[in-house]
N, C-alpha and C positions, 0 to 999 in steps of 0.2 A: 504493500500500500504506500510506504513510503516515497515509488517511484511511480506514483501518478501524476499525469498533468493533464492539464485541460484543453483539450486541440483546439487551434485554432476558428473563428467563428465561419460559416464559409460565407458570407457574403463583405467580408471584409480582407481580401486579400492580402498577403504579404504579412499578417500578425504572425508572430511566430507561438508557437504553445505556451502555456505559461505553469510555471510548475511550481508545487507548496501553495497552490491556490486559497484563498479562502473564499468561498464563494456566496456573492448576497443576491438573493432574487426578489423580485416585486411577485406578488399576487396575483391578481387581477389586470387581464390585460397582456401580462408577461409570461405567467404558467400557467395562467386559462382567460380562453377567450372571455371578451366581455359579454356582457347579459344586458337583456332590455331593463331589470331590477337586479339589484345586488344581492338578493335572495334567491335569485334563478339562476346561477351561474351554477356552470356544472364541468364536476370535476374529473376527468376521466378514469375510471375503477385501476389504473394500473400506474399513478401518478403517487399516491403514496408510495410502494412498494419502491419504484423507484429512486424518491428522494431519499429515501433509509439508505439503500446499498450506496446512492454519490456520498451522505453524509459519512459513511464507512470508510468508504473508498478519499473521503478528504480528513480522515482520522478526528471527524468531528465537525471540521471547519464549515459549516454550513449552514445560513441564515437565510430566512424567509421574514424581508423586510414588508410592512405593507400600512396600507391607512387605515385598514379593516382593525376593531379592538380584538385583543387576542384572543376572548371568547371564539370570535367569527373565525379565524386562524383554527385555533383547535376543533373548531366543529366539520371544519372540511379538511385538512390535515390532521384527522387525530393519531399521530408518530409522533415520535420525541425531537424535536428542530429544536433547537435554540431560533428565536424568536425575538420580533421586534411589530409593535402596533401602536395603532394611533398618531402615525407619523414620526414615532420613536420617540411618545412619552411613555410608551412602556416596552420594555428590554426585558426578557428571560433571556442570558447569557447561557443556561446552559439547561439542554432538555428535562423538561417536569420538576425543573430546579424552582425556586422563588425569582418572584417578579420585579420587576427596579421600578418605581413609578413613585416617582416625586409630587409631591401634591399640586397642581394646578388649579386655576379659574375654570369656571364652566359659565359656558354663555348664560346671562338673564334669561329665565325664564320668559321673559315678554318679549324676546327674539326670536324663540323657538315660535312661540303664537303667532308671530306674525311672517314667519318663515310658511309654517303651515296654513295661514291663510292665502298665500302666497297660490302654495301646491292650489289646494283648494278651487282657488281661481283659474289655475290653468290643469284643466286634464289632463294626465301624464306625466305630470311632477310629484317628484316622489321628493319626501323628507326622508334622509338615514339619520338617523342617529346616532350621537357616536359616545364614547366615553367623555370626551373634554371640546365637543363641541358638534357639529352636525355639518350635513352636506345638503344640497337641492341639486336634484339630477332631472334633466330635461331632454334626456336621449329621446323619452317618447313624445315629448311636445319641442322640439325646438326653437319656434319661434318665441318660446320663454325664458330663452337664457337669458339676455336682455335686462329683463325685469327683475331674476334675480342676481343678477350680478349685481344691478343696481340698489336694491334692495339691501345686500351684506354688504355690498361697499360702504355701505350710507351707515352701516349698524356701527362695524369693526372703525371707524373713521377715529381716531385718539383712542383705540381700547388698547389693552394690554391682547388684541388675537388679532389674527391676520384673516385675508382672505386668501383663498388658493384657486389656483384655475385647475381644471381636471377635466378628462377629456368628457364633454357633454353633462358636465358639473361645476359645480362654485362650492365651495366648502371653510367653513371658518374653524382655525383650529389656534390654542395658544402660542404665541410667541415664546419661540426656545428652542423647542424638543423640533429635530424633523430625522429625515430618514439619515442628513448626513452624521447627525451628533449620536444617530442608534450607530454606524458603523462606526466610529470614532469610539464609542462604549465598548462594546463585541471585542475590537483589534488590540484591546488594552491587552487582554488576560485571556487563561484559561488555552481552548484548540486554536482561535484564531492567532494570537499571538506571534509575531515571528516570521507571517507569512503574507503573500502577495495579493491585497483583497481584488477582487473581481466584481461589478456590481453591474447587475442587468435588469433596466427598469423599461418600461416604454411613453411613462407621463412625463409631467412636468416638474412633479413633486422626486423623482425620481434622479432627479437631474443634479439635486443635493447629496444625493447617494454615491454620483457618481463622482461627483466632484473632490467630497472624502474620499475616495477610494484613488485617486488620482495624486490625492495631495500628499496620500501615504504611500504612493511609490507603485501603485496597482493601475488597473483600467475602471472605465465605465463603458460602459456598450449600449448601446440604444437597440434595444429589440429590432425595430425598423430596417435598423442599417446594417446591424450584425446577421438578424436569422430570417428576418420578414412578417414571422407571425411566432404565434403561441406554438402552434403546431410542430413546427421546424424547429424551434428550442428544444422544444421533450425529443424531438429525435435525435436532437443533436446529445443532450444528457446521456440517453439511453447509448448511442453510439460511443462516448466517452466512456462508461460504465462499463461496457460490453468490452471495449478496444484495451482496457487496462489489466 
């Protein structure tokens, strides 16, 4: 195990393999396609199985960074990952270990009200809610992103939370925690430690991800441009797994 590496992505020519990898993935979007709701996403029967054997095969090093709260993480990967949710205000550094989660603000209740009045008004807009703040998703309405971008902008304006873009979403989450300060947590200690982080996101939010992972000596890869889709990722995983 200790002579695995990560072959190169194929749609990025000329990277050379990267080896003592630590590897961080996004979610939604990255290891499964996207859903018309975030409750419909479906996860293919043979996607656990094989994150266990890469997290083997990387002697540990193997994160599943996401926005989703970790509950939502564990209910569709229920394997032992070291783990990162809510944009990286919560960190399990180390499988069915204890959780790092610092206390935060949570949006006023009378943002969320008028968030979901929001949906309400426009069919097809969905409220998530999240641990330390929520999203409005207008996949299925889009001529309502608009409104609520407008909306969160006008809420978050001098708050202590941010607004975020996401693909066919706006999402307000606290100021602090994001996916790059979950990689920068994870790389301190423990399997990661020591080694060459890897971060493969396809949003926006993700981009922080990659940027840590960049600044500590590693890549980021944009699904897009490395594999093309969800799909071409798990085969490339599974090809990696298989080939070592």
């Amino acid at each position: 195990m200790s002579g695995f590496t990560l072959p190169p992505p194929p749609l990025l020519p000329g990277q050379a393999p990267v080896g003592r990898a630590a590897l961080f993935l996004d979610f939604d979007g990255t290891l499964v396609e996207i859903a018309p709701r975030p409750d419909a996403v479906r996860v293919p029967l043979d996607l656990p199985a094989l994150l266990l054997r890469l997290r083997d095969q990387l002697a540990g090093a193997l994160a599943v960074v996401s926005g989703r709260p970790l509950p939502d993480l564990d209910l569709f990967l229920p394997v032992p990952l070291a783990m990162a949710g809510d944009h990286g205000a919560s960190v399990r550094p180390v499988p069915a270990g204890p959780v790092e989660a610092p206390p935060l603000a949570v949006p006023p209740e009378a943002w969320r009200l008028q968030a979901m009045a929001l949906a309400q008004a426009h069919p097809g807009v969905l409220l998530e809610e999240k641990t330390h703040g929520f999203a409005l998703h207008y996949r299925l309405a889009p001529e309502a992103g608009p409104a609520a971008e407008a909306l969160l902008a006008g809420l978050v304006a001098g708050s202590p939370f941010q607004l975020l873009p996401a693909r066919m979403a706006w999402e307000i989450r606290p100021r602090g925690p994001s996916k790059g300060s979950a990689v920068r947590r994870l790389m301190q200690d423990g399997a990661f430690a020591g080694r060459v982080p890897v971060f493969i996101g396809d949003d926006v939010t993700d981009e922080e991800g990659m940027d840590a992972a960049r600044a500590l000596g590693g890549l980021g890869w944009q699904l897009q441009d490395a594999f093309g889709t969800p799909v071409a990722l798990r085969g490339w995983l599974a090809q990696a797994v298989a080939g070592s």
